[in-house]
C-alpha positions in Angstrom: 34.9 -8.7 -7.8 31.2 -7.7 -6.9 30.8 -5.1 -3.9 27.1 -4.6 -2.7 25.7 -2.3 -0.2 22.7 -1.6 0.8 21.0 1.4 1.7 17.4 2.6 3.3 15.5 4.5 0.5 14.6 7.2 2.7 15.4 11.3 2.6 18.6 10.9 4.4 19.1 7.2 3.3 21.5 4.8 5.6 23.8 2.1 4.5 23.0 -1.2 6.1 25.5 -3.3 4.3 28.4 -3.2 2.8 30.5 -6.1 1.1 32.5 -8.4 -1.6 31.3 -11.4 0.2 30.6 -13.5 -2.5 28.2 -15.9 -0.4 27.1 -12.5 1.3 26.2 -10.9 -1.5 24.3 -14.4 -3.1 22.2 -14.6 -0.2 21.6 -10.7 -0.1 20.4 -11.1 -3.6 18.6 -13.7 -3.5 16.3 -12.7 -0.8 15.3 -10.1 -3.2 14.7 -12.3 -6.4 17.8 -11.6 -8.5 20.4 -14.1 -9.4 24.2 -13.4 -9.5 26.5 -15.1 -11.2 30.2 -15.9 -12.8 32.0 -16.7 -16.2 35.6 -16.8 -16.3 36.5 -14.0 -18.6 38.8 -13.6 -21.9 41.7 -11.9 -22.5 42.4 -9.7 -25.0 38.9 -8.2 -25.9 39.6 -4.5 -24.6 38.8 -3.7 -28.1 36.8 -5.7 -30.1 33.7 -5.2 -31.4 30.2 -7.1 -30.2 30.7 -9.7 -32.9 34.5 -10.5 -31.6 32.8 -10.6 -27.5 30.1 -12.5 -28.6 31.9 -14.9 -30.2 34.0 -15.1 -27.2 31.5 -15.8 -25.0 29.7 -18.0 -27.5 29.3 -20.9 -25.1 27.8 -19.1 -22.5 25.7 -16.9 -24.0 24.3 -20.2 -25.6 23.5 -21.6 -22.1 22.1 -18.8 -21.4 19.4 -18.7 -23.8 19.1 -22.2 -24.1 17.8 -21.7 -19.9 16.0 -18.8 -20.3 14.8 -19.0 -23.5 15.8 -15.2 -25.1 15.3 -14.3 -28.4 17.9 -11.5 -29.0 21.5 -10.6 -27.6 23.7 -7.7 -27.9 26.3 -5.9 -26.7 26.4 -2.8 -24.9 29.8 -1.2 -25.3 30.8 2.8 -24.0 34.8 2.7 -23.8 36.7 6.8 -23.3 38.3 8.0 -26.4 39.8 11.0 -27.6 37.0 12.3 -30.0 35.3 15.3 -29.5 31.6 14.0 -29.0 33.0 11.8 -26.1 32.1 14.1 -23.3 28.3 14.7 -24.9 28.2 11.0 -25.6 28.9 9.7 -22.2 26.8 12.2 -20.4 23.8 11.5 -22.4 24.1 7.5 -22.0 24.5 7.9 -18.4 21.5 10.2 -18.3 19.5 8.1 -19.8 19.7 5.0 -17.0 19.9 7.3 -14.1 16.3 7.5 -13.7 14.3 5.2 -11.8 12.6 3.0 -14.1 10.9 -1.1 -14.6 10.9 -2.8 -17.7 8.1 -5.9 -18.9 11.6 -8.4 -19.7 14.0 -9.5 -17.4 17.3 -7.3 -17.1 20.7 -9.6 -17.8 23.6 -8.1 -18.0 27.0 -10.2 -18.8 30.2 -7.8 -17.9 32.9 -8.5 -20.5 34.8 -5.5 -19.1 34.5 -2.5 -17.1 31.8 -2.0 -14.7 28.5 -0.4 -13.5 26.0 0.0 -10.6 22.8 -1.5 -10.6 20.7 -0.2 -8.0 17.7 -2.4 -7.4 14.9 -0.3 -5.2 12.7 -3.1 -3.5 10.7 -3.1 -0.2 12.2 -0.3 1.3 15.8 -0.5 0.5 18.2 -0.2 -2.1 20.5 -2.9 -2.9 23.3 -0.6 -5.0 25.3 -4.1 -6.9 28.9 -3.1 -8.5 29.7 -5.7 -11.5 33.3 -5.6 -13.0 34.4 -8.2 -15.4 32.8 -11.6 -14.8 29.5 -11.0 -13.4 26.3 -12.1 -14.6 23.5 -10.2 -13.1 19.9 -11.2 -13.7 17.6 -8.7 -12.6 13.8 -10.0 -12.9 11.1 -8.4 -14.9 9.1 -5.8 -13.1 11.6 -4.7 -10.5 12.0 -0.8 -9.8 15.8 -0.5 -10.9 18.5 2.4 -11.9 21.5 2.0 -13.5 24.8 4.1 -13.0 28.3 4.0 -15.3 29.5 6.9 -13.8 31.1 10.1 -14.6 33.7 8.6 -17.3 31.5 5.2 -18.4 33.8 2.1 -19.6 32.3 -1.1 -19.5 31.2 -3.9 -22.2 28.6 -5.8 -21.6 26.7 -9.1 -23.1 22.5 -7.8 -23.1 19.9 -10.6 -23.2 16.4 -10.2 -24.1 13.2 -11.6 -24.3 12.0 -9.2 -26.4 13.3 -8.4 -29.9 13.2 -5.1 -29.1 15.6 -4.8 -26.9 15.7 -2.2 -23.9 12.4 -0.8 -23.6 12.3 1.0 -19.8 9.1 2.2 -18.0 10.0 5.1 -16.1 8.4 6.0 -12.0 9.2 9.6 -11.8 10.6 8.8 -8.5 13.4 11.1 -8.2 15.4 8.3 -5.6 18.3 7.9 -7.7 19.3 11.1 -6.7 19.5 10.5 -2.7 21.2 7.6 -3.2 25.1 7.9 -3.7 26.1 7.2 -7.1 28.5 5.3 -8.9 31.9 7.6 -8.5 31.0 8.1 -4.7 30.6 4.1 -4.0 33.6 3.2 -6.2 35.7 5.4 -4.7 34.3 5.0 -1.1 35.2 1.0 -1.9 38.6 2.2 -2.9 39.5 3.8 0.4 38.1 0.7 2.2 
């Protein structure tokens, strides 16, 4: 299930909301210009490869573009293992969309699995949006945006692009990302209730 909050994008920044309202969250989102939304998800994909996910989502996916008109999907996959580039592997994805950044093409994510903390940055605030399995998050073109997997990154998700190029990010210098808490903080703040 989603869980948003919201915080003030100031030195010392204050959360304003917090909550896996689903209607709550919608309306939250919306305000701001981004779309949420759900697909029931398969079984049994924990590990498959991106054909095997795309496939399963085949139907979707083809909705999808057949709306929004993109030219190229993927899959984004980062699962633990035991091999010894993990650590160096994990660390350098998650480095590499922890800086504040836009991009010229809309940002959709599908989760197949997993999850990860977009953090949208947008008049003044910072709306931090947890997806797990299920969630469709469509974040428009242009908008100042981070995203966190945290310290031991699992999630699979479904891309969808515009652009045959695929993820192309423009990056602010604005070193917010590191005021705000990040992904392991939130998750396990949500944990403790």
């Amino acid at each position: 299930m989603t869980y948003l909050t919201v915080y003030t994008d100031g030195d010392a920044p204050d959360a304003l909301l917090r909550t896996e309202d689903g209607a709550e969250i919608a309306t939250a989102l919306k305000e701001v210009g981004v779309r949420l939304r759900h697909w029931p998800t398969v079984e049994g994909l924990d590990d498959a490869g991106p054909e095997e996910i795309l496939n399963a989502y085949r139907e979707e996916v083809a909705r999808v573009v057949a709306e929004e008109g993109y030219t190229f999907v993927d899959v984004a996959q980062l699962r633990p293992d035991d091999s010894p580039d993990w650590p160096e592997r994990s660390r350098a994805a998650r480095a590499k969309f922890l800086a504040e950044h836009t991009h010229d093409d809309d940002e959709v994510r599908f989760f197949a699995g997993g999850s990860g903390i977009f953090y949208l940055h947008i008049d003044g605030k910072v709306h931090a949006v947890l997806c797990e399995a299920g969630d469709l998050l469509s974040v428009p073109a242009g908008t100042t945006h981070w995203f966190d997997m945290g310290t031991r990154p699992d999630f699979t998700a479904i891309r969808f692009f515009h652009d045959d190029d695929g993820w192309v990010g423009d990056f602010t210098g604005d070193p917010i990302a590191s005021r705000i808490p990040d992904f392991d903080t939130i998750t396990a703040g949500r944990a403790q209730g």
